[in-house]
mmCIF file of the C-alpha atoms, coordinates in Angstrom:
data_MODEL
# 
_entry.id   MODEL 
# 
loop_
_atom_site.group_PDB 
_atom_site.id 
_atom_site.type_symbol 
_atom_site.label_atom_id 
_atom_site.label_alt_id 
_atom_site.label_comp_id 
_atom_site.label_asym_id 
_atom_site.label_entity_id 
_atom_site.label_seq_id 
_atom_site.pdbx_PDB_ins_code 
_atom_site.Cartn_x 
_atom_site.Cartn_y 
_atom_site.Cartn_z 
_atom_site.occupancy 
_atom_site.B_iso_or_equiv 
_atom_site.pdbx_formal_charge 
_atom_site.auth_seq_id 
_atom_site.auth_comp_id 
_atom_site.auth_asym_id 
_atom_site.auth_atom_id 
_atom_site.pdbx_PDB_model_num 
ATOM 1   C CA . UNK A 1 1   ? -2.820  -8.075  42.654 1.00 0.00 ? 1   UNK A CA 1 
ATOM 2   C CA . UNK A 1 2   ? -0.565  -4.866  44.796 1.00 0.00 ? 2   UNK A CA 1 
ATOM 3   C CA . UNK A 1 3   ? 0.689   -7.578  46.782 1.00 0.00 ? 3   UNK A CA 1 
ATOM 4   C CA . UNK A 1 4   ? 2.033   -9.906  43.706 1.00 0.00 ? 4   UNK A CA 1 
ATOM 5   C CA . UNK A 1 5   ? 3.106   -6.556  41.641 1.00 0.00 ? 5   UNK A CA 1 
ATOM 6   C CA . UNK A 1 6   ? 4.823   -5.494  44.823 1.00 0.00 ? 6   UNK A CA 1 
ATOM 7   C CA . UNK A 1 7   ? 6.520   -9.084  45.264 1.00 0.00 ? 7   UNK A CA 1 
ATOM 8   C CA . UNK A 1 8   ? 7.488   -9.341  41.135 1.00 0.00 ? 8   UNK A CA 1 
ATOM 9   C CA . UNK A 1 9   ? 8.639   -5.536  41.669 1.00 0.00 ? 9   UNK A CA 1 
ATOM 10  C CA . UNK A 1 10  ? 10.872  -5.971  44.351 1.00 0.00 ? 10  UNK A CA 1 
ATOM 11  C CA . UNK A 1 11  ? 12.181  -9.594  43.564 1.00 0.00 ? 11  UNK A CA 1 
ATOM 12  C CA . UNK A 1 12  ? 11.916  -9.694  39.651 1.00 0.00 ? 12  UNK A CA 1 
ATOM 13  C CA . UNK A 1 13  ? 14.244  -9.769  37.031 1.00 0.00 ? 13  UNK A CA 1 
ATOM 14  C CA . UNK A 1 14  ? 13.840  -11.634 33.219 1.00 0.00 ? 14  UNK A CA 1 
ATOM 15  C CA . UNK A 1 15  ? 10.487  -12.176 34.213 1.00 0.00 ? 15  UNK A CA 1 
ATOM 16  C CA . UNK A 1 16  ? 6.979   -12.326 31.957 1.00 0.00 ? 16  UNK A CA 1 
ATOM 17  C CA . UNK A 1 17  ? 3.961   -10.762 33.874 1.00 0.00 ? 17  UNK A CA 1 
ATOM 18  C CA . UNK A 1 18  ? 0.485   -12.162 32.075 1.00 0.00 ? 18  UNK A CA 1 
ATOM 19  C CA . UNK A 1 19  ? -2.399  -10.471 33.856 1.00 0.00 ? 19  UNK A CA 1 
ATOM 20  C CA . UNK A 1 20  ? -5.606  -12.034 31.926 1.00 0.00 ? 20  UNK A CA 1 
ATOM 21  C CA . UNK A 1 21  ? -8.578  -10.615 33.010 1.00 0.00 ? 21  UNK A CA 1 
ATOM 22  C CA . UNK A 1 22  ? -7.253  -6.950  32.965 1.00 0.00 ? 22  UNK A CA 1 
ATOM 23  C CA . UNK A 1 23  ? -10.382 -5.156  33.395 1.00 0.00 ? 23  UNK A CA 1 
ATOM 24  C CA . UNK A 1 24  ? -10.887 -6.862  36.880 1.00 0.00 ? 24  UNK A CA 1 
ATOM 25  C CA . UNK A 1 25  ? -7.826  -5.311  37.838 1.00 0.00 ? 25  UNK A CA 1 
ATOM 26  C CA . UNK A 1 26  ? -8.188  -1.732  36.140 1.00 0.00 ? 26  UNK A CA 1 
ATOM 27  C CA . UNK A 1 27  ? -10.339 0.305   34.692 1.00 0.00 ? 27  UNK A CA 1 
ATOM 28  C CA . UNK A 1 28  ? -10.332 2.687   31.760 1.00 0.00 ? 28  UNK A CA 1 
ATOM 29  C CA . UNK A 1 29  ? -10.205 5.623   33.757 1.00 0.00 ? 29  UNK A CA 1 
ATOM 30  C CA . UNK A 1 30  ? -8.049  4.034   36.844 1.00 0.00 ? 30  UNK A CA 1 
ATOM 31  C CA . UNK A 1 31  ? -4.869  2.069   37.808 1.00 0.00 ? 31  UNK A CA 1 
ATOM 32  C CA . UNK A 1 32  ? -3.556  0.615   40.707 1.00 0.00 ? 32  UNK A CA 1 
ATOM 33  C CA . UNK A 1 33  ? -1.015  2.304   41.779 1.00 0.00 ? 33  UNK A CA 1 
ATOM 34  C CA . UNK A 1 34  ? 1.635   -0.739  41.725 1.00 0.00 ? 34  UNK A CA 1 
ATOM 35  C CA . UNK A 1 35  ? 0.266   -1.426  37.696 1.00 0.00 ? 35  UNK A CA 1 
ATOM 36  C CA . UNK A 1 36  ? 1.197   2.158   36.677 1.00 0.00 ? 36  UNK A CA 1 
ATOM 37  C CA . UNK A 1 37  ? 4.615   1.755   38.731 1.00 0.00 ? 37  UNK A CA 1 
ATOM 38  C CA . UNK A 1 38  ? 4.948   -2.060  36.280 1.00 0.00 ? 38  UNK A CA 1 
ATOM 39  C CA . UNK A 1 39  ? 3.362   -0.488  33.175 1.00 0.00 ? 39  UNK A CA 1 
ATOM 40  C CA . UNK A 1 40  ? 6.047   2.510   33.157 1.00 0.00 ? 40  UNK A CA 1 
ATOM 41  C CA . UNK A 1 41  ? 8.944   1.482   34.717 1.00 0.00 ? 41  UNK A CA 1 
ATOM 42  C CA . UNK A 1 42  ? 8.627   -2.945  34.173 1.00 0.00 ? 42  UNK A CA 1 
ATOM 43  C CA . UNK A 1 43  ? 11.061  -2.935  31.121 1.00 0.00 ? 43  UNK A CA 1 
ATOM 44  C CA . UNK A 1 44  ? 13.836  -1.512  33.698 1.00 0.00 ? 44  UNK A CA 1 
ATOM 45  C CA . UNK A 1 45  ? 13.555  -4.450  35.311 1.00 0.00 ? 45  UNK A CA 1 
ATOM 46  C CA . UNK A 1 46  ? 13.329  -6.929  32.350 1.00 0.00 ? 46  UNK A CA 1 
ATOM 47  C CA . UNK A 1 47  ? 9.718   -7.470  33.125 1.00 0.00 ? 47  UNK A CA 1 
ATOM 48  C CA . UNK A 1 48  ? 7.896   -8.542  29.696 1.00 0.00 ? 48  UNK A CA 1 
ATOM 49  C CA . UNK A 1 49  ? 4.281   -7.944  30.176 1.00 0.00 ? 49  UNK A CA 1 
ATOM 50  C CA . UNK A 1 50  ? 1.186   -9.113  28.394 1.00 0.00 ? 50  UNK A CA 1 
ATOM 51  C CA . UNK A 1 51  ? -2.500  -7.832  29.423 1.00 0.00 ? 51  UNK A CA 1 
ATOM 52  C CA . UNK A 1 52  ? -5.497  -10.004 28.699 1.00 0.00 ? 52  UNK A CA 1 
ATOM 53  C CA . UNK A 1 53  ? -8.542  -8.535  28.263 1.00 0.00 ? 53  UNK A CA 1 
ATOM 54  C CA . UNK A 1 54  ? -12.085 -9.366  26.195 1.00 0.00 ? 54  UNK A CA 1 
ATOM 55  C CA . UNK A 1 55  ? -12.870 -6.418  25.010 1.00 0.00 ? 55  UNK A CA 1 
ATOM 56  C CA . UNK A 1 56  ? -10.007 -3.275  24.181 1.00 0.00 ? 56  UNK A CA 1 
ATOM 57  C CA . UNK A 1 57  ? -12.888 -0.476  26.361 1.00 0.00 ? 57  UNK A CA 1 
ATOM 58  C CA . UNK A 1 58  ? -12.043 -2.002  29.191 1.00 0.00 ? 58  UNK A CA 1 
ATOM 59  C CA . UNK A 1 59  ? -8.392  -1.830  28.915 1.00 0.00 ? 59  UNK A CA 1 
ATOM 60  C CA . UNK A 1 60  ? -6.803  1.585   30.351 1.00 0.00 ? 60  UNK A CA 1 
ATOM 61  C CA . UNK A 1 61  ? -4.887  3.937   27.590 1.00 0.00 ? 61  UNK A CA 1 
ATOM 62  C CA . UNK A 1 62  ? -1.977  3.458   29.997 1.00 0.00 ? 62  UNK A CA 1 
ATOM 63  C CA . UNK A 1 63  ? -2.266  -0.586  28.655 1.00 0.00 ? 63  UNK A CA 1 
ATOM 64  C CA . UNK A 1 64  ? -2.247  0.420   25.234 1.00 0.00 ? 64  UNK A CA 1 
ATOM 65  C CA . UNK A 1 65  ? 0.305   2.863   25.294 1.00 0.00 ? 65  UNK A CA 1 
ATOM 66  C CA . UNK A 1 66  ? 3.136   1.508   26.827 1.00 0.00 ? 66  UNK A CA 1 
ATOM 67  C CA . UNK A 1 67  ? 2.637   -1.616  24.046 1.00 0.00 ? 67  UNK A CA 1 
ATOM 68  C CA . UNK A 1 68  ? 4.942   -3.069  21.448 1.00 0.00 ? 68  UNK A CA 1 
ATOM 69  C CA . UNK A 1 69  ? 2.422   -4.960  19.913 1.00 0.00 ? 69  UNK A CA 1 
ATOM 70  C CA . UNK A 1 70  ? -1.378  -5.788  20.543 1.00 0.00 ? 70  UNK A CA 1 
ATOM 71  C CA . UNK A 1 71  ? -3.769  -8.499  19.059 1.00 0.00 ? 71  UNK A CA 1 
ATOM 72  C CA . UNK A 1 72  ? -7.667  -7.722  18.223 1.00 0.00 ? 72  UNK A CA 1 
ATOM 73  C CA . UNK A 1 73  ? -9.740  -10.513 17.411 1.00 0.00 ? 73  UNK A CA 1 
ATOM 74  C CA . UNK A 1 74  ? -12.507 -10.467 15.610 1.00 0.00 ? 74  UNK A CA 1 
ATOM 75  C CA . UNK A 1 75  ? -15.706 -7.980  17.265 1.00 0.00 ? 75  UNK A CA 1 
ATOM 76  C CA . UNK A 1 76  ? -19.058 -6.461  15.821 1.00 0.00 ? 76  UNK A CA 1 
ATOM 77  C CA . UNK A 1 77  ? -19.262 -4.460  19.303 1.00 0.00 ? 77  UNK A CA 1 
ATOM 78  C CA . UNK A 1 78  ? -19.559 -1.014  17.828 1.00 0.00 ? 78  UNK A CA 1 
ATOM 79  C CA . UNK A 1 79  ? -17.911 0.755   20.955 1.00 0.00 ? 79  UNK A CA 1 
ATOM 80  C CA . UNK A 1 80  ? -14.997 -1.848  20.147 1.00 0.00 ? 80  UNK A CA 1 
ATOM 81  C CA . UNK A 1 81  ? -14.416 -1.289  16.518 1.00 0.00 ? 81  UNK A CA 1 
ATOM 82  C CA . UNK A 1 82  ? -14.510 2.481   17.513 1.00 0.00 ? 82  UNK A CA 1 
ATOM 83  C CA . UNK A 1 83  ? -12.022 2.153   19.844 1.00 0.00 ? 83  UNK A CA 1 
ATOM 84  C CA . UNK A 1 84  ? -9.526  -0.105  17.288 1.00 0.00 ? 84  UNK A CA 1 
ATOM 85  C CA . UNK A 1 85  ? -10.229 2.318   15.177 1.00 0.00 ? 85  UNK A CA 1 
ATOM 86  C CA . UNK A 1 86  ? -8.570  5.265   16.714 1.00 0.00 ? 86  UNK A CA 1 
ATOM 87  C CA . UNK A 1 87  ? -5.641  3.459   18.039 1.00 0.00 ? 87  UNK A CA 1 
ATOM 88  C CA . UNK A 1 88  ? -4.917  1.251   14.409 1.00 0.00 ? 88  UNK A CA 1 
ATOM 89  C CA . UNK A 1 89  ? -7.300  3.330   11.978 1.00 0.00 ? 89  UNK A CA 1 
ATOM 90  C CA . UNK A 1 90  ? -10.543 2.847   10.527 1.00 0.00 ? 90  UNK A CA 1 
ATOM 91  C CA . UNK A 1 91  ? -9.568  0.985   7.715  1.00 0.00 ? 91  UNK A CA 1 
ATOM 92  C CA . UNK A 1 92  ? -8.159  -1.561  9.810  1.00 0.00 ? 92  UNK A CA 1 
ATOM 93  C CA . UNK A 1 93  ? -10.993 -1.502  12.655 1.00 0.00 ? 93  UNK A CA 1 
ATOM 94  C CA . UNK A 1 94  ? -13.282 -2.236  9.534  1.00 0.00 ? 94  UNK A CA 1 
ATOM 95  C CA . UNK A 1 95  ? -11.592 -5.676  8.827  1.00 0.00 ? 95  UNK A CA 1 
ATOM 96  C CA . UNK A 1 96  ? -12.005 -6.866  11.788 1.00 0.00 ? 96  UNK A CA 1 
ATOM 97  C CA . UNK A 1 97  ? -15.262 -7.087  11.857 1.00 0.00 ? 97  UNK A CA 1 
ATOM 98  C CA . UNK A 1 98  ? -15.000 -9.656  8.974  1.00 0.00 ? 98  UNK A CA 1 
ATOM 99  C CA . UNK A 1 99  ? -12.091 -11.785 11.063 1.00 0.00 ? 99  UNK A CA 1 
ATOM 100 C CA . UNK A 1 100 ? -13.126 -15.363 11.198 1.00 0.00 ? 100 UNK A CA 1 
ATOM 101 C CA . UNK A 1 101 ? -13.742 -17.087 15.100 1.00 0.00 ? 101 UNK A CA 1 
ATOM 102 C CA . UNK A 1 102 ? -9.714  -17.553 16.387 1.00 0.00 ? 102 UNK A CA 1 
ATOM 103 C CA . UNK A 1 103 ? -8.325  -15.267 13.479 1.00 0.00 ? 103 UNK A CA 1 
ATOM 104 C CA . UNK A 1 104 ? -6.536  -12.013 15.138 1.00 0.00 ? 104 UNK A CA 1 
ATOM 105 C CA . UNK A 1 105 ? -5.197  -9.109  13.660 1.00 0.00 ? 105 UNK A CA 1 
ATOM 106 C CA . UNK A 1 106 ? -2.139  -8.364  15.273 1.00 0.00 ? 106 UNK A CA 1 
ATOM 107 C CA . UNK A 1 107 ? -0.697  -4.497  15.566 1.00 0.00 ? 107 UNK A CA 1 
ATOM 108 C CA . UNK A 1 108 ? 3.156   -3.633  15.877 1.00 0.00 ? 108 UNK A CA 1 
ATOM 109 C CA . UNK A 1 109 ? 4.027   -0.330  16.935 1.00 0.00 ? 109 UNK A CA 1 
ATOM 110 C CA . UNK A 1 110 ? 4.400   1.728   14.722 1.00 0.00 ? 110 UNK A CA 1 
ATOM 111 C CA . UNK A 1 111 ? 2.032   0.558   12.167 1.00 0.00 ? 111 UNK A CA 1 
ATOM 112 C CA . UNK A 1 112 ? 2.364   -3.089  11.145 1.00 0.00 ? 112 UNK A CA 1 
ATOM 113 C CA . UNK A 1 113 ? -0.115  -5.156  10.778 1.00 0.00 ? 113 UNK A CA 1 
ATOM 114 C CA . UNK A 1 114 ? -0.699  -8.752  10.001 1.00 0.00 ? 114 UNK A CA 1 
ATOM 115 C CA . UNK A 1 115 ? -3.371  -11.254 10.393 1.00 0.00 ? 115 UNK A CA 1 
ATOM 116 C CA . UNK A 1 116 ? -3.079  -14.709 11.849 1.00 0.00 ? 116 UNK A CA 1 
ATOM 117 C CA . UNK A 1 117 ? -5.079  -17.611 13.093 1.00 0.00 ? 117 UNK A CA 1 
ATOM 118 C CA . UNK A 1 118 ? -4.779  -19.329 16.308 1.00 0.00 ? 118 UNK A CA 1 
ATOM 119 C CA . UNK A 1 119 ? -3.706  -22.712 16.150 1.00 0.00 ? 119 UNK A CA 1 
ATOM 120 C CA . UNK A 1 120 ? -3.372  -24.306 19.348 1.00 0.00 ? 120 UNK A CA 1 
ATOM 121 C CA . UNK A 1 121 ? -5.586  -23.105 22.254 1.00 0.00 ? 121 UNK A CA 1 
ATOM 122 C CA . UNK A 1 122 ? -4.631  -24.942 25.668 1.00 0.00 ? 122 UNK A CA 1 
# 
């Protein structure tokens, strides 16, 4: 993943970045150096990014904070809702532990939130 970071870093421009999988590549508590560099400084570059992850513990703050918008689908994981809960609030975390299979809440900084429903999945 440095190398390909490295190469969309250096050669890049209007680009989207998808990086599914994100805890394979990060951790909560660590980075890669080159995913900090594309996490802080990617929009400089016109680099659109969206991180793919199963659960939101495994994604790093850094992830998280650097977002416009985020989508939770539905969890009963308790470590989960906990986490959605103190980065959307409680009374949102609640909800989605209703959300139907392929509904999503989704989360627009600052503080909107709508629900949807997936209707294509490729």
């Amino acid at each position: 993943l440095d190398w390909i970071l490295n190469q969309i870093w250096q050669h890049g421009r209007d680009l989207l970045l998808v990086v599914d999988e994100t805890g394979s590549w990060q951790s909560p508590g660590q980075v890669p150096d080159t995913m900090m560099m594309m996490l802080a400084q990617g929009r400089h570059q016109q680099i659109d990014q969206i991180y793919v992850a199963r659960r939101p513990t495994e994604v790093n703050r850094m992830v998280t904070a650097m977002a416009d918008c985020a989508y939770v689908f539905g969890t009963t994981e308790p470590r989960d809702v906990d986490y959605v809960s103190r980065y959307i609030g409680s009374d949102v975390a609640e909800k989605i532990t209703l959300l139907a299979r392929f509904r999503y809440l989704r989360f627009d900084v600052p503080d909107v939130i709508t629900f949807g429903t997936v209707t294509k999945i490729l």
